[in-house]
C-alpha positions, 0 to 999 in steps of 0.5 A: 474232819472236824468243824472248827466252830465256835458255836454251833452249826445248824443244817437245816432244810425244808420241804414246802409248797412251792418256791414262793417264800411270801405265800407257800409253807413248810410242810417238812423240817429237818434240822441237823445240829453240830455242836462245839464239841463236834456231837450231833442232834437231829430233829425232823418233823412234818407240818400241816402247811394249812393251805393245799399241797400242789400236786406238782410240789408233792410229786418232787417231795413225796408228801400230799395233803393226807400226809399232814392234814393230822399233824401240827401246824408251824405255829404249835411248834415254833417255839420248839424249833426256836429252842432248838435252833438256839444261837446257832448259825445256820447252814444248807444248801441253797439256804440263803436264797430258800430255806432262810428266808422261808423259815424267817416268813413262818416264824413271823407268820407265828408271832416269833421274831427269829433274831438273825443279826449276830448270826453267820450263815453257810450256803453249800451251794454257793461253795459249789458254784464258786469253786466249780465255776460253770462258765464256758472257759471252764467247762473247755478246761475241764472237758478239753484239758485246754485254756480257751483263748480268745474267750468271749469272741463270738467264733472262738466260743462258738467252736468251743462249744462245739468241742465241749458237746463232743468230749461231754458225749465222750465222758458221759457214755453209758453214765447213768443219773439219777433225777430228783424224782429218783428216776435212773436213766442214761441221758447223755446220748449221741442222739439230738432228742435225748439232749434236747429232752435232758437240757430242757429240765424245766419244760419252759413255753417261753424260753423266758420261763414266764410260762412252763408245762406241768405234769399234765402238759398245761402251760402254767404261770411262773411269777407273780400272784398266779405263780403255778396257776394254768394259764386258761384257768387264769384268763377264766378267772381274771381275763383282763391279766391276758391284756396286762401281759400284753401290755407289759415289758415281756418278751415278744415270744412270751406275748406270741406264746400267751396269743396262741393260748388265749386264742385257744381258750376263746374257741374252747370257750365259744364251742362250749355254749349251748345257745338254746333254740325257742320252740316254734309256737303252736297256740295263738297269743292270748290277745287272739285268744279271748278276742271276741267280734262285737255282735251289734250291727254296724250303723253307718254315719250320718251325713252332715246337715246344716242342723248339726252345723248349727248345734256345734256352733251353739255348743262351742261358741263359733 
């Protein structure tokens, strides 16, 4: 099938240091461009995002420091990529929420004001999620190959999520899936710590997801200015953000969460100094040291006479 365009359609996506669109950077673009006439033009090119790769962005990508630290910068080549772009309109796949406005932030970043008035975009993956709704009454319908009545009351959904599972185990068996890591497996399994393990994809600490585990297993913050910091490393840095999460509007489990980390980095802290002990002295403080008794004898007082008495009444006037 051929598009229907009336100029042409750039697909584009990109690879980046994180999913922070104010402060993480492009480190990869591909650009797949249809043209009116229905021909293609390609351009992909990596970029040194001058900032560091975190290890869990190029775990996901494939791409670390080494890889880029040679290569342009996105302000060197923003120009080819605005020429490039031209006046298409833009597509991708979870583009309107990403890809854009990420784009948008370097092109500022590098002086270019990207003009996006006149210009239609196209997410894919909204088509997606329009079309195959993920709702509940859907998922029975399409598992089930039954209407769901009474949706939305508590007894009815709960029975159909039940049936759901059943028929999901059923379709699913010995299906193999392959993760964005390129990791095969057979993950829809009649076994409850095979889909506990599966349903969790994003390892969160909180279930609010203000907290998830890393690589290493560390809880690791999930908004904010600390976004993809761990948790300790953050109480280290700044330890008044511990008392500012306590105070906000978060979740009671997300505070109770938050307590047993900062409980735990306060004992691995106090165990962690070393008090040094003070030597016991065996030398005599130096007052001691050079004190030397007077040698001249002692010569005891005189007893007071009425002569002495006269001569102090003389000297002072009394």
């Amino acid at each position: 099938m051929k598009l229907n365009l009336k100029r042409p359609l750039a697909f584009f996506d990109l690879e980046a240091t994180g999913v922070n669109v104010g402060a993480d950077r492009i480190v990869e673009i591909a650009i797949l461009k249809i043209n009116i006439d229905g021909s293609q033009e390609l351009k992909t090119c990596r970029v040194n995002p001058e900032i560091k790769i975190p290890l869990e962005a190029s775990l996901i990508h494939g791409i670390y420091d080494e890889d880029v630290k040679d290569l342009p910068t996105f302000k060197e080549i923003a120009l080819d990529i605005q020429d490039f772009l031209g006046d298409s309109d833009l597509a991708g796949y979870n583009s309107n929420k990403f890809d854009i406005p990420l784009l948008l932030e370097e092109f500022l970043r590098s002086g270019i004001d990207f003009n996006m008035s006149d210009r239609k975009t196209v997410d894919v993956q909204n088509i997606f999620h329009q079309m195959e709704q993920r709702t509940l009454k859907a998922a029975y319908k399409f598992y089930c190959h039954q209407e769901l009545e009474n949706a939305h009351q508590a007894e009815a959904d709960i029975k159909a999520t039940y049936e759901v599972l059943l028929a999901q185990l059923e379709k699913y068996k010995d299906v193999e899936f392959e993760s964005k890591d390129g990791v095969k497996s057979v993950p829809v399994q009649n076994d409850i710590d095979a889909l506990h393990n599966f349903t969790n994809l994003n390892k969160v600490v909180d279930f609010a997801g203000r907290m998830v585990y890393n690589e290493e297993g560390k809880e690791v913050i999930n908004f904010g200015k600390h976004k993809g910091k761990v948790v300790e490393d953050v109480f280290s840095m700044e330890p008044s953000y511990y008392s500012w999460m306590k105070q906000g509007d978060f979740p009671l489990y997300t505070k109770k969460k938050l307590d047993e980390i900062w409980k735990r980095w306060n004992a691995n802290k106090d165990t962690s100094k070393v008090i040094p002990t003070k030597p016991e002295r065996t030398d005599k403080p130096k007052f001691q040291k050079n004190f030397k008794p007077s040698s001249k004898p002692k010569v005891p007082a005189k007893p007071v006479s009425e002569d002495m008495l006269e001569q102090l009444k003389l000297k002072f006037g009394k």
